[in-house]
C-alpha positions in Angstrom: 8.0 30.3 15.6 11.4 30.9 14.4 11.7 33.0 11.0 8.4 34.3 11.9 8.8 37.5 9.5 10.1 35.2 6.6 8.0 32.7 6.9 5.0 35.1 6.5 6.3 36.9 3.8 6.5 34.2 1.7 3.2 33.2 2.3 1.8 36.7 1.8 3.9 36.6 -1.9 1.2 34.1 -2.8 -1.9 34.3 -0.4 -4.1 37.0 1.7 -3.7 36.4 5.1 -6.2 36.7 7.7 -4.1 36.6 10.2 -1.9 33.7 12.6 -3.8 31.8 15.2 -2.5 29.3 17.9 -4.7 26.7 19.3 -4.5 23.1 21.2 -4.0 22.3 17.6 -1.0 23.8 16.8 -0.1 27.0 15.2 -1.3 27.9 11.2 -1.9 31.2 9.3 -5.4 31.6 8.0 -5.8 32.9 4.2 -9.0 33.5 2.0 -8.1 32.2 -1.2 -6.8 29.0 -2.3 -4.9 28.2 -5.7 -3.1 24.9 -6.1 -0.3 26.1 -8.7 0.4 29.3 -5.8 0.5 26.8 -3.2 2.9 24.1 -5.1 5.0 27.5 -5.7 4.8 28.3 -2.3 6.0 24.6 -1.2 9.3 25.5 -3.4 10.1 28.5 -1.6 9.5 27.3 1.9 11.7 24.5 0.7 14.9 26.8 0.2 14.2 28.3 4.0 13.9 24.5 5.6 10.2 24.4 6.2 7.6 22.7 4.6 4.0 23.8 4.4 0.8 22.3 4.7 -2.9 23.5 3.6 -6.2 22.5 4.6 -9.8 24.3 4.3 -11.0 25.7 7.5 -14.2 27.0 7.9 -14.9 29.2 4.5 -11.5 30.2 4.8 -8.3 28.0 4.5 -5.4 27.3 6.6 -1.7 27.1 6.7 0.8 25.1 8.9 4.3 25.0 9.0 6.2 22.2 9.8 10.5 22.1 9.7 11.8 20.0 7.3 13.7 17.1 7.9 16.6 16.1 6.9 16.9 13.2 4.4 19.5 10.4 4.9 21.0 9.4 2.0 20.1 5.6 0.7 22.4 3.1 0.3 21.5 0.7 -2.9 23.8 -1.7 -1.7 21.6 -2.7 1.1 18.3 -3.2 -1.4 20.6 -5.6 -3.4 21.7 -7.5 -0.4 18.2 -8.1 0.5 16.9 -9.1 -2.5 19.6 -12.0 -3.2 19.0 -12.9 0.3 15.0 -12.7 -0.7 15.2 -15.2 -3.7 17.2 -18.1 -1.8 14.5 -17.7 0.7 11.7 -17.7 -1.4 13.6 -20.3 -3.3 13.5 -23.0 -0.2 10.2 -22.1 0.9 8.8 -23.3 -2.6 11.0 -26.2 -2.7 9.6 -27.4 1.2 5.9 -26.4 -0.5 6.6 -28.2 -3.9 7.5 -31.6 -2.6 11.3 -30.4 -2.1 11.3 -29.8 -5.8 14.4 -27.4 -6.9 12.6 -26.0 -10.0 9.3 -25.8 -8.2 11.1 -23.9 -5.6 12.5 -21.9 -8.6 9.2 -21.3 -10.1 7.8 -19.9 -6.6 10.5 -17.6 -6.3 9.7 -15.9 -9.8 6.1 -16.0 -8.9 6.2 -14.0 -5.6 9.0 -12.0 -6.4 7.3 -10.8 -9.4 4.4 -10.0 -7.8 5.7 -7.9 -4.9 8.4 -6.4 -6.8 5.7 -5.0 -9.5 3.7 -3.8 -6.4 6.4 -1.7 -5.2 8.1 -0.3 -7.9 4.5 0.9 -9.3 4.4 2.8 -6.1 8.6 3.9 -6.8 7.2 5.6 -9.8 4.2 6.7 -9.0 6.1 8.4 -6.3 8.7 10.0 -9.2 5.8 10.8 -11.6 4.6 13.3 -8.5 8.4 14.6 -7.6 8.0 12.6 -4.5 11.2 11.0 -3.4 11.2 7.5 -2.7 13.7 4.9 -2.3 14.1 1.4 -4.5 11.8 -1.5 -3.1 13.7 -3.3 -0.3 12.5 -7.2 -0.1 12.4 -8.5 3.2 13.9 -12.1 3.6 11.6 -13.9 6.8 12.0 -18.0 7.9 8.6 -18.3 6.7 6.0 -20.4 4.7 6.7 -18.3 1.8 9.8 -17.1 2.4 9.4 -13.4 2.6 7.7 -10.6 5.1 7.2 -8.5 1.8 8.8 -5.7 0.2 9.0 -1.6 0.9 9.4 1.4 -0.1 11.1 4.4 1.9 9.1 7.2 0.4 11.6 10.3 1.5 9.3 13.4 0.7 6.1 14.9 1.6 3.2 14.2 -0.8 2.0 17.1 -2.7 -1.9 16.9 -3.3 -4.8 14.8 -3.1 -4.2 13.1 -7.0 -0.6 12.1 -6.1 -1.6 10.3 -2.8 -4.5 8.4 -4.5 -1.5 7.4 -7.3 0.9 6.5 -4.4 -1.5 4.6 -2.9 -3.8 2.2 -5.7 -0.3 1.4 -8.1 1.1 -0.5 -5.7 -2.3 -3.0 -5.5 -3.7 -2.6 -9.4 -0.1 -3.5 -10.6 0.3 -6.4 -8.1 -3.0 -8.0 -8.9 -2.6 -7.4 -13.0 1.1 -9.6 -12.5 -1.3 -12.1 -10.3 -3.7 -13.0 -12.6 -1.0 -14.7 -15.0 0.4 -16.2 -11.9 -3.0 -17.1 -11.1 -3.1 -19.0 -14.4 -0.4 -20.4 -14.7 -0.6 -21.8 -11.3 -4.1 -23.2 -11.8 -2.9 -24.9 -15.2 0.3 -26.2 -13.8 -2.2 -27.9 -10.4 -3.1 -31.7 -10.5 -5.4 -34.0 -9.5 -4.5 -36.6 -6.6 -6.2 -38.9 -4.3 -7.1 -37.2 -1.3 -4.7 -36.7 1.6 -6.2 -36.7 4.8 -2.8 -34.0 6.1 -3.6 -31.7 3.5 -4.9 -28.4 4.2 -7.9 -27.0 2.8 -9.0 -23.4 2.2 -11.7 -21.4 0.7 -10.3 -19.5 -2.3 -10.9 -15.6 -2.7 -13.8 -15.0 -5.2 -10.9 -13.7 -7.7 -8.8 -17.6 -7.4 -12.7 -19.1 -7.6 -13.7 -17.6 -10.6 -10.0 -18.8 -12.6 -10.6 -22.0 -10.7 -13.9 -22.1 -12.1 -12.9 -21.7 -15.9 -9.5 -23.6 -16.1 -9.2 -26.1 -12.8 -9.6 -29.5 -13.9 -13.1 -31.5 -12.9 -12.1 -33.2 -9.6 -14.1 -36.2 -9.1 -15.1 -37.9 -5.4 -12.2 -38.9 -3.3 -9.6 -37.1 -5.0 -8.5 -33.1 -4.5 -6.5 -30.0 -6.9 -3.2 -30.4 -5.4 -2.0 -26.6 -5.8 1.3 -26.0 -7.7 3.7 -23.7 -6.1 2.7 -21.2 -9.0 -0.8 -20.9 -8.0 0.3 -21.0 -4.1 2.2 -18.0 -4.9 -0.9 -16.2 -6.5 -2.7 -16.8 -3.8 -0.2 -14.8 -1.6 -0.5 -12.2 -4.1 -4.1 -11.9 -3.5 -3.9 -11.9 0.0 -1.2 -9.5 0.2 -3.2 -6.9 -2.3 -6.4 -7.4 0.1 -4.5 -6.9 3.2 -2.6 -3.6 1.5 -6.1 -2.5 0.2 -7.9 -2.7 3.7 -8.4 1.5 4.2 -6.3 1.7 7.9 -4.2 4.2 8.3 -0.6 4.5 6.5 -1.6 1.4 4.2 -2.3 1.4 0.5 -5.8 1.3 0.6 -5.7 3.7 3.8 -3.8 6.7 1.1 -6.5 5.8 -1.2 -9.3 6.5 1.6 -7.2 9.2 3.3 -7.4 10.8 -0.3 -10.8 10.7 -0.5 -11.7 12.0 2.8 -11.2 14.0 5.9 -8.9 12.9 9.0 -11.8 12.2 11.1 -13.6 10.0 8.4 -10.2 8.6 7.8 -10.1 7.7 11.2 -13.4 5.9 11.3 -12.8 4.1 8.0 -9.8 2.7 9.3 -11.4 1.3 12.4 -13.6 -0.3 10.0 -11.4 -2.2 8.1 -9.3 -3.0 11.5 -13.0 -4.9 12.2 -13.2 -6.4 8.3 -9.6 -8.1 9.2 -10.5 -9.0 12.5 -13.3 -11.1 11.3 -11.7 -12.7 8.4 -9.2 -14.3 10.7 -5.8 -12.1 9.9 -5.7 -11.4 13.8 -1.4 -10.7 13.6 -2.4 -8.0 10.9 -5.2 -6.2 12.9 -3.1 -6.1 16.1 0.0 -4.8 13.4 -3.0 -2.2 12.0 -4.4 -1.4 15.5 -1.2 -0.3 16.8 -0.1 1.5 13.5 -3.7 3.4 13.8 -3.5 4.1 17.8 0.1 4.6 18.2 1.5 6.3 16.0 1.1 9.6 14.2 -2.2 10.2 12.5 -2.1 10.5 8.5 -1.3 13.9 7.6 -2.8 13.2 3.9 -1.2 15.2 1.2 0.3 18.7 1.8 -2.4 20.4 -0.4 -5.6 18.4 1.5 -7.8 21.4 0.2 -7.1 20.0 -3.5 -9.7 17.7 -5.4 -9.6 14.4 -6.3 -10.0 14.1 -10.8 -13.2 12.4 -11.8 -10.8 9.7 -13.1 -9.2 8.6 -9.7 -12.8 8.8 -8.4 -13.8 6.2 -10.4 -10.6 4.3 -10.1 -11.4 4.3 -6.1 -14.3 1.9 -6.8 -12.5 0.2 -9.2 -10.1 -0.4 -5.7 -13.6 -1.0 -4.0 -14.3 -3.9 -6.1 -11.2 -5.4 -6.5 -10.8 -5.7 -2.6 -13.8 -7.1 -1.9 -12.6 -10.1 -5.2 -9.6 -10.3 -2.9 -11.4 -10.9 0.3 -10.4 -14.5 1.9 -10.8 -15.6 5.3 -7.6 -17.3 6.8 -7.1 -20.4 6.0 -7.4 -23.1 8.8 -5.1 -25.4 8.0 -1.6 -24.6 7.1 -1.3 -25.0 2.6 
């Protein structure tokens, strides 16, 4: 290891050391102690000398790995911009082809979806500055699909401190989503009408979350007639299904920092497997070949820098908060296109 000596003594400014060990594992320094304010003191210094370090318990003891840092490329705003204008005349169309090629349904979609997404992921933009995490701006992603749109991102730039700022990272992107959907929700249901029955239209089961709204507010239906949607409520829909899929616990997903938060890698692991299943059986079959791979082949999740930290008895609770709003989310695919 390069900078052995250095590397050491900054450690040793803050920590007892054991001693260094290498294993099939990689290489780490063992210490006795463990104090998350030395250790986020210790992440500035390694900083200034290009490495970044990570902790974890080990044994009764704990454990420290060094990794080099990388170097961070410098984002262009430009291209976020770009994407987005490119985003809403997509979204735009595919809410015109869903509302009966009608402009201002089309118009109304657009808001809808783009509201909901882009709430997702700037929660997750500041969760990720409230923590001193750098992350970029969302970036929408434009797609010749039924709704116009594979989504939105964020880069996130920086390695994530602790335990409480990878549950944050992870459940603001899906509680602010779903709080925007419920007005969509609505909205949507208020805007929907009843028709005659058309024997081309497609038919789904609604998540318990849509059949609960639908329950309250949807207009009695009688025999031989059907709730044709509104591109409003069509949109909510998507936001449902896009904070279930987000909240299933695999890997580098939202609901897989949440899990990752809560416990170890190999639990992790297991958990994520689980949810791979979950998908696989509610008929998302593109999304659990997307998860499997992510899960399989790529990197495993490295959790937070400090994974010896604890979780606050707030974000505990929060995490079956998560619990319960994923399983209100849960929909099967539909079997008929909308």
């Amino acid at each position: 290891m390069e900078n052995f000596d250095l590397i050491e003594k900054n450690i040793s400014n803050y920590f007892q050391v054991e001693g260094f060990h290498s294993t099939e594992e990689g290489s780490y320094f063992v210490i006795y102690d463990y104090d998350h304010d030395k250790f986020s003191w210790l992440i500035q210094d390694m900083a200034e000398i290009g490495y970044i370090p990570f902790m974890e318990p080990y044994g009764e003891n704990y454990r420290i790995g060094i990794a080099e840092k990388p170097e961070k490329r410098k984002s262009n705003i430009y291209i976020n911009i770009v994407l987005f204008v490119v985003t809403v005349a997509t979204t735009i169309y595919a809410g015109y082809m869903v509302g009966n090629q009608n402009i201002w349904s089309g118009v109304a979609f657009s808001i809808a979806i783009l509201s909901i997404l882009g709430v997702h992921e700037s929660a997750h933009f500041f969760a990720a500055r409230k923590h001193g995490v750098e992350a970029t701006l969302p970036y929408f992603v434009p797609a010749p699909t039924l709704i116009g749109t594979f989504g939105a991102v964020i880069n996130v730039k920086s390695p994530i401190p602790d335990k409480n700022a990878l549950f944050d990272l992870g459940f603001s992107g899906p509680i602010a989503g779903i709080i925007v959907t419920i007005p969509v929700l609505i909205t949507g249901i208020l805007l929907s009408t009843v028709v005659p029955i058309d024997s081309g239209a497609g038919m789904f089961n609604p998540p318990p979350l849509m059949a609960i709204f639908m329950y309250f507010l949807a207009p009695t239906v009688p025999a031989g007639y059907m709730l044709q949607i509104h591109p409003v409520l069509f949109a909510a829909w998507v936001g449902i299904i896009v904070t279930m899929l987000n909240l299933m616990p695999v890997s580098f997903l939202d609901g897989g920092h949440i899990s990752r938060s809560l416990f170890d890698g190999k639990t992790h692991q297991i958990i994520s497997m689980m949810g791979i299943v979950v998908t696989v059986v509610l008929g998302w079959i593109t999304m659990a070949i997307l998860m499997f791979l992510i899960l399989f082949f790529t990197k495993k999740h490295p959790g937070a820098l400090d994974n010896a930290s604890k979780l606050t008895r707030g974000r505990k609770i929060m995490a079956l908060v998560m619990l319960i709003i994923l399983i209100l989310c849960l929909s099967p695919i539909p079997t008929n296109s909308l």
